[in-house]
C-alpha positions in Angstrom: 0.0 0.0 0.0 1.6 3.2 -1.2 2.3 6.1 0.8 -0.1 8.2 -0.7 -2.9 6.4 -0.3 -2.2 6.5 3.5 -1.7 10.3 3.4 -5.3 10.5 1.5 -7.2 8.4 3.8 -5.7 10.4 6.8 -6.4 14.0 5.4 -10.1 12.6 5.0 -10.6 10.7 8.3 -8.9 14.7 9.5 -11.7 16.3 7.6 -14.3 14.7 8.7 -13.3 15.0 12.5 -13.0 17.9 12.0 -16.4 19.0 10.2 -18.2 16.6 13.2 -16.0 18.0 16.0 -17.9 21.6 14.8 -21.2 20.8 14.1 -20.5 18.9 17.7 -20.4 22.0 18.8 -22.5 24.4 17.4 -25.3 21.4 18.6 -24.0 21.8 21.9 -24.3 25.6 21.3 -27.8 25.7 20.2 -28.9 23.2 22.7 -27.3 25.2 25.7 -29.2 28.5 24.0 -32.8 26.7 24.3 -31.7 25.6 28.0 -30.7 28.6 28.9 -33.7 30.8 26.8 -35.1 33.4 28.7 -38.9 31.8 28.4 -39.7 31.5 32.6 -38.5 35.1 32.8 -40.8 36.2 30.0 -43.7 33.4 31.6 -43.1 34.8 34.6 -42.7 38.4 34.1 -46.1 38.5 32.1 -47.7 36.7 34.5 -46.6 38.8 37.3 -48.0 41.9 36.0 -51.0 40.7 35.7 -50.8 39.1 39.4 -49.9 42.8 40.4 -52.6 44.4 39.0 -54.9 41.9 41.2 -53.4 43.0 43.9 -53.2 47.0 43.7 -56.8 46.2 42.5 -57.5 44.5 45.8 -55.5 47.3 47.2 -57.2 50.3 46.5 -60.6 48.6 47.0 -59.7 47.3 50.7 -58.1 51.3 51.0 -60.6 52.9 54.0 -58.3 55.7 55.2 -55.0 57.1 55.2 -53.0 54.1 56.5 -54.3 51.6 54.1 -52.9 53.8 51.3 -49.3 53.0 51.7 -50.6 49.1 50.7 -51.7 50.9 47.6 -48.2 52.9 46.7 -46.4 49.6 47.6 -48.5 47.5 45.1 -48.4 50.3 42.8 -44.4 50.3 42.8 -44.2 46.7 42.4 -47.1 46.9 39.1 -45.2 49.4 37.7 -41.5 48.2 38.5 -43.1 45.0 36.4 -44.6 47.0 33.5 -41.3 48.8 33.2 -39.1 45.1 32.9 -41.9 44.2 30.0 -41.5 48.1 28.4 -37.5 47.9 29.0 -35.8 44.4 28.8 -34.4 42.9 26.2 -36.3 39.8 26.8 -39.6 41.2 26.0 -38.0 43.2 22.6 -40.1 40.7 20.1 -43.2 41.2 22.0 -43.2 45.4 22.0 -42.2 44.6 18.3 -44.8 43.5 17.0 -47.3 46.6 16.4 -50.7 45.4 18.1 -48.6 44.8 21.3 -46.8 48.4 21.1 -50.2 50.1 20.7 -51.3 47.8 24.0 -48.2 48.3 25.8 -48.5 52.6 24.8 -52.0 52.4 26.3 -50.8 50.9 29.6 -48.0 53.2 30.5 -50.5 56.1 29.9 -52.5 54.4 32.3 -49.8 53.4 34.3 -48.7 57.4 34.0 -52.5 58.4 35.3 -52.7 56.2 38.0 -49.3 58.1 39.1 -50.5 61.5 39.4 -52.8 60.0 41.9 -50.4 58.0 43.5 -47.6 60.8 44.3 -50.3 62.7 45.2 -51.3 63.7 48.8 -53.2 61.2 50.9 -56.2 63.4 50.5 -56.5 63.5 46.5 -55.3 59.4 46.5 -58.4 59.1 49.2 -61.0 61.1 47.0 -59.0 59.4 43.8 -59.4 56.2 45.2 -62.8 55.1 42.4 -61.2 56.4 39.7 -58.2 54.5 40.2 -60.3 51.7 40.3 -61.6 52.4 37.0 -58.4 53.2 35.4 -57.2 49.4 36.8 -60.2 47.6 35.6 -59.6 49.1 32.0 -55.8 47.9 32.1 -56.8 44.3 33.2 -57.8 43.0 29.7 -54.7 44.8 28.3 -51.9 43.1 30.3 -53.5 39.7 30.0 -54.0 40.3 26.5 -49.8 40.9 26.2 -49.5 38.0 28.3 -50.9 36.2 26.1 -48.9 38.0 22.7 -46.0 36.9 24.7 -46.2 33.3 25.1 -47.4 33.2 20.8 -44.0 34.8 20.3 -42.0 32.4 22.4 -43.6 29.8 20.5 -42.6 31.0 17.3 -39.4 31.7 18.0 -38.8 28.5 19.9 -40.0 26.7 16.7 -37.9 28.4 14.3 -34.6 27.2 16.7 -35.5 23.9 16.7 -36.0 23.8 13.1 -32.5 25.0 12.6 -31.1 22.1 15.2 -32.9 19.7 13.4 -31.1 21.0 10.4 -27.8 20.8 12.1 -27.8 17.7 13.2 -28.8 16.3 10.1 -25.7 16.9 8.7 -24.3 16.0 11.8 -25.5 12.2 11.0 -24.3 12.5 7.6 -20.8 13.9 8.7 -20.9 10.9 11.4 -22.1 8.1 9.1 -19.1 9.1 6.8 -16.8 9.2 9.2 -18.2 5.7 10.5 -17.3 4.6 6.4 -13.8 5.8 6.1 -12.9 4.3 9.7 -13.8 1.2 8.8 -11.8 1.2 5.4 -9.2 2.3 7.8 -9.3 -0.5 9.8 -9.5 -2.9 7.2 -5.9 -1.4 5.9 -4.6 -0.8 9.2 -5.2 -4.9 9.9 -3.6 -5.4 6.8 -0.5 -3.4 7.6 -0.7 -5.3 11.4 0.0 -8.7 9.6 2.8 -7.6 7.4 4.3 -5.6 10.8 3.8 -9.0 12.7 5.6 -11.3 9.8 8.4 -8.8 10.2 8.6 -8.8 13.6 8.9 -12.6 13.5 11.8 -12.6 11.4 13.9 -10.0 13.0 13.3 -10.6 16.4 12.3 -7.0 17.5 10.8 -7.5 20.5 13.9 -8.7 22.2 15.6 -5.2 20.7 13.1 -3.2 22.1 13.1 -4.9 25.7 16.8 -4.2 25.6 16.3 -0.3 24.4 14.0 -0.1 27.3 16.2 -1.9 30.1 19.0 0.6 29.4 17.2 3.7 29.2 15.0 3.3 31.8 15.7 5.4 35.1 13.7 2.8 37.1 15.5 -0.5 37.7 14.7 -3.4 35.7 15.4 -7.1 36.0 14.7 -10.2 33.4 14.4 -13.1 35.6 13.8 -16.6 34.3 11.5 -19.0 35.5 14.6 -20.5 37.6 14.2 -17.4 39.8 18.1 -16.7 38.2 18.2 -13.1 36.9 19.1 -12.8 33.3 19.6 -8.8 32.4 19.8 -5.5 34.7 20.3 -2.0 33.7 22.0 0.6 34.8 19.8 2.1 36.8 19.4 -1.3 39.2 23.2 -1.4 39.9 22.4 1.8 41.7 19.1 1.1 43.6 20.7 -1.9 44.8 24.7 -1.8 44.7 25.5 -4.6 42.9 27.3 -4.2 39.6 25.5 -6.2 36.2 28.6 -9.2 36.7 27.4 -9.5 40.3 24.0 -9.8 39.2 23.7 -11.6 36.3 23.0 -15.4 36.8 22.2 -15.1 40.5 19.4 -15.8 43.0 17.3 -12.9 42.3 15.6 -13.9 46.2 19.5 -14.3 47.7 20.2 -11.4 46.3 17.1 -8.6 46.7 14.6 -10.2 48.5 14.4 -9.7 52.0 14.5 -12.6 54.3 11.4 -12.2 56.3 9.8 -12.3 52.4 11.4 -14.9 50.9 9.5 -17.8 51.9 6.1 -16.0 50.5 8.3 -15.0 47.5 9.5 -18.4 46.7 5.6 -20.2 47.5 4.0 -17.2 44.8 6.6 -18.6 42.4 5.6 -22.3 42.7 2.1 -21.3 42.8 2.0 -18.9 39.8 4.4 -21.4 37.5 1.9 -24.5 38.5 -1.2 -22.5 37.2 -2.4 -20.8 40.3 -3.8 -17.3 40.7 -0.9 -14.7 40.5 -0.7 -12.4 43.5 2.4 -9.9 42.1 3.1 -11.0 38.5 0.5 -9.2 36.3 -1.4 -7.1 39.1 0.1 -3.3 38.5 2.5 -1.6 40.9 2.8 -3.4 44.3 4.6 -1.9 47.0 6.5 -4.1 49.3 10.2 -4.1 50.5 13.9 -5.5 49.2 17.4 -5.3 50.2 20.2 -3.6 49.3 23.8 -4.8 48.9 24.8 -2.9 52.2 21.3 -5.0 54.0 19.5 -2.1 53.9 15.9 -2.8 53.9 13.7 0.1 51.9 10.6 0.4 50.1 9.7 -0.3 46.6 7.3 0.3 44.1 6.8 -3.3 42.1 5.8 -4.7 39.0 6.8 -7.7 37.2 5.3 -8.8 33.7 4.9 -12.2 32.7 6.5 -13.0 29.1 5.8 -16.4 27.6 8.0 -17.9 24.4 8.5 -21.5 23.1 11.0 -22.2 24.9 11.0 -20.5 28.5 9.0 -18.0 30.9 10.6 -14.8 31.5 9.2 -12.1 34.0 10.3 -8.5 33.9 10.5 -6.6 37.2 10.4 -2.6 37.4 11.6 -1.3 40.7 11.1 1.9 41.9 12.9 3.4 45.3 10.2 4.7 47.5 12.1 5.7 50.3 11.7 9.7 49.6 8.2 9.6 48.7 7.2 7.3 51.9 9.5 10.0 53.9 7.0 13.2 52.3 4.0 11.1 52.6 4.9 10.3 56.6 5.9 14.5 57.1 2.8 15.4 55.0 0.8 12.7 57.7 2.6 14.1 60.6 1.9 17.7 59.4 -2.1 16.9 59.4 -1.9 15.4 62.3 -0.3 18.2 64.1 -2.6 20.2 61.8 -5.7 18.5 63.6 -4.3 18.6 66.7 -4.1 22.3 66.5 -8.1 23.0 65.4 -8.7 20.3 68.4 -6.7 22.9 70.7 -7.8 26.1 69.2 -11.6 24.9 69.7 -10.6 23.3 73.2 -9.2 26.3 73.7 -12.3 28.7 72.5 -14.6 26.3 75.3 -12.0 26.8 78.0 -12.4 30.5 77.3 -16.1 30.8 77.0 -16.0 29.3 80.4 -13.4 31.3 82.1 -15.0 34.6 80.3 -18.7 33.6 81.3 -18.0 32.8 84.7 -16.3 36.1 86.0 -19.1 38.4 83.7 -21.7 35.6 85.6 -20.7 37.6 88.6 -20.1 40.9 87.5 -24.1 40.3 86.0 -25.3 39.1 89.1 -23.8 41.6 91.5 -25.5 44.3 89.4 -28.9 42.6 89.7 -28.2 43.0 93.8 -27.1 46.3 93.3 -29.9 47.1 91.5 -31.7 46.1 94.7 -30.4 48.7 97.0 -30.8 52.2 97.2 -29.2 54.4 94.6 -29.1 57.6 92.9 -30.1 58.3 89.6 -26.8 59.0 88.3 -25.5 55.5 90.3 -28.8 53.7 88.3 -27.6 55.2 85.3 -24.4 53.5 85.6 -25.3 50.4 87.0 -27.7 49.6 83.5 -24.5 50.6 81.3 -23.0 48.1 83.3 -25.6 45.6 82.8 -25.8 46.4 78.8 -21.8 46.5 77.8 -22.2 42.7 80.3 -25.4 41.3 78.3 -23.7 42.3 75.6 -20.1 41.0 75.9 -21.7 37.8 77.1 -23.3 37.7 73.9 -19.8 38.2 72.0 -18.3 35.4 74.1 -22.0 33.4 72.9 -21.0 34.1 69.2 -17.6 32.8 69.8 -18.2 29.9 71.0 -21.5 28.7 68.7 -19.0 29.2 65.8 -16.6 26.8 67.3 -19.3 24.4 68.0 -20.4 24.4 64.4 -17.0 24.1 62.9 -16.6 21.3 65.4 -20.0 19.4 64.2 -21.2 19.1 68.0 -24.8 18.4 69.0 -27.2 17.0 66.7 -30.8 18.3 67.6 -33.4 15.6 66.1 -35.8 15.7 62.8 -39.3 16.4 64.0 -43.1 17.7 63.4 -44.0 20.9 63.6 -46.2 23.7 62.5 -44.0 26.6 60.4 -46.5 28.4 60.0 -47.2 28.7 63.8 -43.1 28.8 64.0 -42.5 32.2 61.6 -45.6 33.4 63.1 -44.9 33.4 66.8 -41.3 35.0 65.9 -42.7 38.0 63.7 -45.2 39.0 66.6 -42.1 38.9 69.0 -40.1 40.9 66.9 -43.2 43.7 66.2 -42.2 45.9 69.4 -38.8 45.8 68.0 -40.3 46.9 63.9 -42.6 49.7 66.1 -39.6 51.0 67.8 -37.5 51.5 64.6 -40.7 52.8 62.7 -40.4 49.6 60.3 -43.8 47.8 59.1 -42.8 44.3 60.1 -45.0 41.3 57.9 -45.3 38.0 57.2 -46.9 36.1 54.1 -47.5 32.2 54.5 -48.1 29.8 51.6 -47.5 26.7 52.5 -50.5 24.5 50.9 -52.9 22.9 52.8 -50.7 22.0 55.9 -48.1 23.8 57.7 -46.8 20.9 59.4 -43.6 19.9 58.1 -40.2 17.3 59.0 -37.4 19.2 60.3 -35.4 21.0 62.8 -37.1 24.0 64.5 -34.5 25.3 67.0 -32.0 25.4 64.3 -34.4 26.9 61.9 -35.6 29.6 64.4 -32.1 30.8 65.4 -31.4 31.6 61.3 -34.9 33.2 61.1 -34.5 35.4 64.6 -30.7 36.5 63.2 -31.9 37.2 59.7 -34.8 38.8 61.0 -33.2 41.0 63.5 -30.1 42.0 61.4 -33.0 43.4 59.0 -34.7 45.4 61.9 -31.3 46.5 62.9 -30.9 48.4 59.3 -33.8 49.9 58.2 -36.0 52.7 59.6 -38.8 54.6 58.6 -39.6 51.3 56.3 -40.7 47.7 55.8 -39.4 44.2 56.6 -41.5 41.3 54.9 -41.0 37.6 55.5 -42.3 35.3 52.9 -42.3 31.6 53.1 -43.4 29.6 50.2 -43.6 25.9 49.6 -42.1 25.4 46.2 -44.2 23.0 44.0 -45.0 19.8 45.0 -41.7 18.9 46.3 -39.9 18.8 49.7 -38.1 22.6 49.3 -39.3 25.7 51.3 -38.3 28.9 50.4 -38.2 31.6 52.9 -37.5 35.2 51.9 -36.3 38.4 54.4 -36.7 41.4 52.5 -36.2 45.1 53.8 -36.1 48.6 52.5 -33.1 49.7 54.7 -28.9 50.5 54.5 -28.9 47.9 51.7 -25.5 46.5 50.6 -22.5 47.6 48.2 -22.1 44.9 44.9 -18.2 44.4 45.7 -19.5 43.0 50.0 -21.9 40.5 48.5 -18.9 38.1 48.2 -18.2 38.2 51.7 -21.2 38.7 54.4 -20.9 35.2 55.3 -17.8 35.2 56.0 -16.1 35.2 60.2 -15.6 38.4 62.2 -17.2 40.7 58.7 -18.3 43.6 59.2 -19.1 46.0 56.5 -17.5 49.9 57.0 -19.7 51.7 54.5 -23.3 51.1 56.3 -23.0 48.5 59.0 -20.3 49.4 61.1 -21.3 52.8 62.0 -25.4 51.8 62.7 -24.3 48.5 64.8 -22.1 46.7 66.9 -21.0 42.6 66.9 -18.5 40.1 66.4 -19.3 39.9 62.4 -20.7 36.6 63.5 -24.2 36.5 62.5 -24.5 35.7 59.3 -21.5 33.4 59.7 -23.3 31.3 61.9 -26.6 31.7 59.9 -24.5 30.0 56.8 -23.5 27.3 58.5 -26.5 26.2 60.2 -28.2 26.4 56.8 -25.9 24.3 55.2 -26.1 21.7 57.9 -29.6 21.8 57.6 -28.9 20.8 54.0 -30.2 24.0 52.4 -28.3 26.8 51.0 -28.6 30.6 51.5 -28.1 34.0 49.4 -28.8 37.6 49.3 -29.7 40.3 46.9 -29.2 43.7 47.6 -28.8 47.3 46.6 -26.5 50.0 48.5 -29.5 52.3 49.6 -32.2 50.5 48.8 -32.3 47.4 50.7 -31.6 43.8 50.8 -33.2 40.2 50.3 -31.9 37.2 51.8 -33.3 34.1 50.7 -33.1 30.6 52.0 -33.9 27.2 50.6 -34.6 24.2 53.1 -35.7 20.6 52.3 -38.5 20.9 54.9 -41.3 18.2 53.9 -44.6 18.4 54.3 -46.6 16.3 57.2 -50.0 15.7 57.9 -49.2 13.4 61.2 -48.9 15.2 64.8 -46.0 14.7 67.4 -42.5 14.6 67.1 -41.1 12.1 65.3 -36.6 11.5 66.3 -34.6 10.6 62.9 -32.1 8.3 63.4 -28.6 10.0 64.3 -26.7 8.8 61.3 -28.7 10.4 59.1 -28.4 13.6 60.8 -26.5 16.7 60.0 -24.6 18.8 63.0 -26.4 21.7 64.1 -26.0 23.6 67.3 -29.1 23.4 69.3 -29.0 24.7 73.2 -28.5 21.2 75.2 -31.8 20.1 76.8 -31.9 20.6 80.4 -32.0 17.8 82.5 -35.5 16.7 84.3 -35.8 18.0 88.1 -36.2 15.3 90.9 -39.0 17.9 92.6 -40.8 20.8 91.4 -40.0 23.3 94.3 -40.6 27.3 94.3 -37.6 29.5 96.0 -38.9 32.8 95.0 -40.8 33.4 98.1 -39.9 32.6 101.6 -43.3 33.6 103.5 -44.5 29.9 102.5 -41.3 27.8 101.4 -38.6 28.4 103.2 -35.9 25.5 102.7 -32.3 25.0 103.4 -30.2 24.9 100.2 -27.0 23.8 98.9 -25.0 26.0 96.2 -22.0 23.5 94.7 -20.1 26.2 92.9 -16.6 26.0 92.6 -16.4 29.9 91.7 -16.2 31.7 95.0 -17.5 35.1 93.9 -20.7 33.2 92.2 -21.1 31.7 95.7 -21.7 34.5 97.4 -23.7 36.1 95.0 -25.6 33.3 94.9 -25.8 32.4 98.9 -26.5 36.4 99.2 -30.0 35.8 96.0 -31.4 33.2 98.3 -30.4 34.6 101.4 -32.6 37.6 100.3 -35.4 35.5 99.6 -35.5 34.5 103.2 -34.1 30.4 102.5 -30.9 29.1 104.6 -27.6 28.4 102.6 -25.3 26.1 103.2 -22.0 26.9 100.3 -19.5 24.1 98.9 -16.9 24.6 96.4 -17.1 21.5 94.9 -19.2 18.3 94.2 -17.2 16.2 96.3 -18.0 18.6 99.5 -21.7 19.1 98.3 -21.9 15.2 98.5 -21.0 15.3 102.4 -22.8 18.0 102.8 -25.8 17.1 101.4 -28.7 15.7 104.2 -31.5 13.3 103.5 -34.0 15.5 105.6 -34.3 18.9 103.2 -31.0 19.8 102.4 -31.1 20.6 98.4 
């Protein structure tokens, strides 16, 4: 077969890669350009309008007085925030295209522009205005469902002509394959031809004992040919160093006397006599193996092994590559004593951070308590004004140290608080009407929406889930004034995810800090860090309790104009009461507060006139001791102090002492 006709083929098997490897592509590219077509945005942008218009409809007729109408400018906003995306985007350019939907589109922004001079207007004119409003709405309903409706015929088209043109592409695709498919397999038929004529030669000139010998020499791992006698027939270069011995020394002796170490000889020699009677190989033929061998000098070291079996007419001959080990063991035992002292240092920062907490909490334990007996005596006003910035900077350290040491817990995967039923509804609920003293205080309209189906029972975690709602919550109440805060939760579909979304109108945050709100100790200069004080902890923590509760978390936001944090939780719905444990392997870490261990007897010290007992304080702090022992003694019970459990144990009487 000449030379040419081998350059031919090749050129044409190239060309038709080639032309496949494109149209590949520009499938791939047209496929990833329907995937990733804007047709929910359109869907749901249209949709939405028409949504808002329902509700500033509903608005401005549930609108009695002067505070219903800032429900009407919000729902206004948001209506015309949505006719603006459908007037603006580029999304919606084939729909304002086409000229029925321009004149539609004309006649609801001069609508839209009417319904704004009564909108910016003063409470009194929006009040009278309120019917004609109405009026102006009802004549805009038809219109926006009618470009609803223009939109979704125009996706259709366009959709249609796209995957006309794939279908298109990837017929020529199959004709470019199915040619390919025909020239490979002439190729293969000359290719098997060429193998045959390579093979008689082979036979003839014995190459394959050339190239074994090319490859012993020039490879920098040693190599031995030992024969089925276990004698070693040809080292290279490279051997006589690994091992000492020069290739005279080596050639026709023991390869087991000579490498082999002696605790490994006996398994050596009975894998032999196995493999050579038929048995199943355990070295020969099984990729790289490490074990040991010796050196001239005794020296015992690690190798990387494998030997190849090669059979001929007349003998057996295995091939053994040997690679020297030692300096990658020695890396691989630093790099394991590096992460163990690596370990052991996160097991003594976080030792550390609990010994901390404790030695922090205790001392501010009494500072805290000897201001709550202070605050029992008689004092000025100036003294009571001190005293309560004492108590706040010690509430509020001892929330620091809190931070501090719930962050080490989570990175630490302690405490597992147990899958059960309960209502979320109920849950978000009872924390937005905790929170509404706080929204009144800051001026902020504080609200909930709930959409959760037909039960708000779900499977999950509540303490966990309340902690990330109360921080998300509050860090939104911190930040805006004179506005709103709304909480929507929202089952998605059918499925198992809740979505639960913490919009406000406040400080709002900078493009380039989005990146980095979750992370430790963050806190932003430009807004937060003038308006608020913390460890930059918060969100932290709020990240990593969502993640352990398998969801994920993200914000939106706008310097100025606010900020939306969403969150996504696999929360499924229940219908069945009670709680209902999961087993612990299937559980995620999440810091919950430890539950409190059950009281032997129920037993009231707040008032002595009835109850007064004898107690026993076990506290190994002596300032807590007497702060304690001084509480109770001015509740009128006897104390009796011990420093230590073994002390309160023989203290402790059988006839009342506590």
């Amino acid at each position: 077969m000449s030379r040419s006709v081998l350059i031919t083929v090749g050129l044409v098997l190239a060309l038709l890669a080639v032309q496949s490897v494109r149209l590949g592509r520009e499938v791939l590219v047209r496929l990833e350009v329907l995937s990733t077509a804007a047709t929910d945005s359109l869907q749901w942008t249209l949709s939405q309008a028409e949504i808002e218009q329902l509700k500033l409809e509903n608005a401005v007729l549930s609108a009695r007085n002067a505070q219903d109408l800032s429900q009407v400018r919000r729902e206004f906003d948001i209506l015309y925030s949505r006719v603006a995306i459908i007037r603006e985007s580029q999304t919606f350019k084939s729909v304002r295209e086409a000229p029925e939907n321009a004149q539609i589109l004309q006649r609801v922004m001069a609508r839209i522009d009417t319904l704004i001079t009564y909108i910016d207007g003063p409470d009194e004119a929006l009040l009278f205005g309120l019917p004609q409003v109405s009026e102006i709405l009802r004549a805009n309903r038809d219109d926006l469902r009618v470009l609803a409706l223009a939109g979704l015929v125009e996706h259709a088209r366009t959709t249609e002509e796209k995957r006309l043109s794939l279908f298109a592409i990837l017929s020529r695709l199959a004709w470019v394959v199915l040619a390919l498919c025909v020239a490979l397999g002439l190729t293969a038929l000359m290719m098997g031809r060429l193998y045959q004529r390579g093979k008689r030669l082979a036979e003839r000139t014995r190459f394959a004992v050339a190239r074994m010998r090319a490859m012993i020499t020039s490879s920098l791992d040693a190599i031995l040919v030992v024969g089925d006698d276990g004698r070693i027939q040809e080292v290279n270069g490279a051997a006589e160093t690994i091992f000492g011995y020069s290739k005279g020394e080596a050639t026709g002796a023991d390869m087991a006397e000579l490498i082999i170490p002696d605790h490994l000889r006996d398994a050596h020699e009975q894998g032999m006599q196995a493999y050579l009677a038929g048995g199943t190989p355990k070295v020969v033929g099984q990729g790289r193996v490490q074990l040991q061998a010796k050196r001239k000098s005794g020296e015992i070291f690690p190798v990387e092994l494998s030997i190849t079996a090669s059979q001929s007419a007349e003998e057996t001959v295995f091939v053994s590559y040997l690679r020297d080990i030692s300096d990658r063991i020695a890396a691989e035992e630093e790099l394991t004593r590096t992460r163990d002292e690596a370990l052991a240092g996160e097991r003594a920062k976080a030792d550390l951070l609990t010994v901390m907490s404790h030695e922090m909490r205790t001392p501010l334990t009494g500072v805290l308590g000897a201001v709550e007996l202070l605050d029992g005596t008689a004092l000025s006003p100036d003294q009571r004004d001190y005293l309560s910035a004492i108590r706040t900077s010690g509430d509020r350290l001892m929330a620091h140290v809190n931070d501090v040491l719930q962050l080490s817990h989570l990175e630490t995967g302690v405490d597992y608080e147990h899958q059960r039923i309960f209502n979320l509804s109920d849950l978000v609920q009872e924390l937005i009407d905790t929170h509404q003293s706080t929204a009144r205080r800051g001026r902020n309209d504080l609200s909930l929406h709930c959409s959760l189906g037909a039960s708000g029972d779900v499977l999950g975690r509540p303490v966990a889930l309340k902690k990330v709602l109360v921080n998300l919550v509050e860090n939104a109440l911190q930040f805006t004034t004179d506005g709103a805060v709304s909480v929507d939760v929202q089952r998605l579909g059918q499925g198992d995810t809740v979505e639960i979304s913490i919009a406000d109108t406040g400080a709002g945050i900078a493009e380039r800090d989005l990146d980095r709100i979750f992370e430790d100790f963050i806190r932003l200069d430009a807004s937060y860090a003038r308006s608020s004080e913390g460890t930059g902890l918060g969100l932290a923590i709020t990240r990593r309790i969502v993640v352990a509760l398998g969801g994920d978390i993200s914000c939106e936001s706008e310097l100025g104009e606010g900020s939306l944090f969403t969150i996504s939780l696999p929360l499924p719905a229940s219908h069945a009461g009670g709680a209902v444990d999961a087993a612990p392997a299937e559980l995620a870490p999440v810091l919950t507060a430890p539950p409190a261990p059950a009281p032997q007897q129920s037993l009231d010290i707040s008032r002595s006139e009835d109850t007064p007992v004898r107690i026993l304080v076990v506290e190994d702090n002596e300032i807590n001791r007497l702060l304690v022992e001084r509480m109770l003694t001015n509740l009128g019970h006897q104390v009796v102090l011990a420093p230590g459990g073994a002390e309160g144990s023989r203290l402790r009487a059988p006839n009342g002492l506590i």
